[in-house]
C-alpha positions in Angstrom: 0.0 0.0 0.0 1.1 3.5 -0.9 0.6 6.7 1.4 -1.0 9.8 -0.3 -1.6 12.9 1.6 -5.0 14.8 0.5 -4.9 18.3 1.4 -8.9 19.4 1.4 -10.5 22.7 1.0 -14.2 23.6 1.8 -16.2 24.7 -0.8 -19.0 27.1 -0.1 -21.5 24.5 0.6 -18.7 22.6 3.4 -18.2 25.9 4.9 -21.9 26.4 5.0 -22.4 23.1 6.4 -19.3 23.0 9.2 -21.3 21.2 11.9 -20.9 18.0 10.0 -17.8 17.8 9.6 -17.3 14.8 12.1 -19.8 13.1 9.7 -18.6 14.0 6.4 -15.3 12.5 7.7 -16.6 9.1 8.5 -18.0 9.6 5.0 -15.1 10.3 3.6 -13.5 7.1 5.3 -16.1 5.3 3.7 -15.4 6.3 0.3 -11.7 5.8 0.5 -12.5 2.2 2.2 -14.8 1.5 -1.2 -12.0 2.3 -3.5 -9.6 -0.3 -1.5 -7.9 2.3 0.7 -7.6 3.4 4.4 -7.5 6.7 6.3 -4.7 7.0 8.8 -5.1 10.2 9.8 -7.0 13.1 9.6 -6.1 16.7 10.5 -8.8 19.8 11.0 -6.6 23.0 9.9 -6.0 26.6 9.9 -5.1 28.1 6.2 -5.0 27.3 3.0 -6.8 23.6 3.7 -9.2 23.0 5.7 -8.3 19.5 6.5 -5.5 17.5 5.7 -5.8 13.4 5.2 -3.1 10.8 5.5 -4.4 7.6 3.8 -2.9 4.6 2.3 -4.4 2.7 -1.3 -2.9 0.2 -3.5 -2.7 2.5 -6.5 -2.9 5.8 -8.1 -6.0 4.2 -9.7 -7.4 4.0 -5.8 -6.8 7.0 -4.9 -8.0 8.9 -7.7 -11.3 7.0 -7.4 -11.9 7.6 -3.9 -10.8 11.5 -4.4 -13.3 12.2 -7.4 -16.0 10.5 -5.3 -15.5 12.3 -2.5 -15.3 15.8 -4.4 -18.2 14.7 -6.2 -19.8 15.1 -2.7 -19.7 18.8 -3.3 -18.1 20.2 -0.2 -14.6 20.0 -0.7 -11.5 19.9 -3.4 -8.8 18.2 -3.1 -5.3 17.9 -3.8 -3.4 14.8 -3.3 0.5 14.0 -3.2 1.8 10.5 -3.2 4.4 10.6 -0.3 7.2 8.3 0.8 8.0 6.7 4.3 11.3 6.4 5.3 12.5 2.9 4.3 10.7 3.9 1.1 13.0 7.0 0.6 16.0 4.9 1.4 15.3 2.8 -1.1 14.7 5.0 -3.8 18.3 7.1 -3.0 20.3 4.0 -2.2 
């Protein structure tokens, strides 16, 4: 499994509904569970994004899946980096 990090930013309809946020998270872990992946984290933050995700999925394929989905939902947009653990970044400079 790969680790992505999904930076999130509320639309005018997730700033509008902000009280749900909790539940559009389980939401969103449901979505990302659909398309074979995992949330690991999840961050609430101040700036630029709103929240900030750190998920795992098999693919590209996966990730992309669960992200249109979820932006499909109409209250956020994302932007997704694939990112690299440790061992993973050894490997690739060694």
């Amino acid at each position: 499994m790969a680790d992505y990090v999904v930076l999130s930013s509320w639309t005018n309809q997730g700033v509008h509904d902000f009280k749900d946020t909790l539940e559009r998270a389980d939401l969103a872990a449901e979505i990302f569970q659909d398309a074979g992946g995992e949330i690991k984290d999840i961050i609430w933050t101040m700036g630029p994004y709103d929240v900030v995700v750190v998920a795992s999925f098999p693919d590209d394929e996966s990730v992309a899946k669960a992200a249109l989905k979820l932006g499909g939902e109409g209250r956020v947009r994302t932007t997704t980096m694939r990112g690299f653990r440790r061992d993973e970044m050894a490997s690739i400079i060694g």
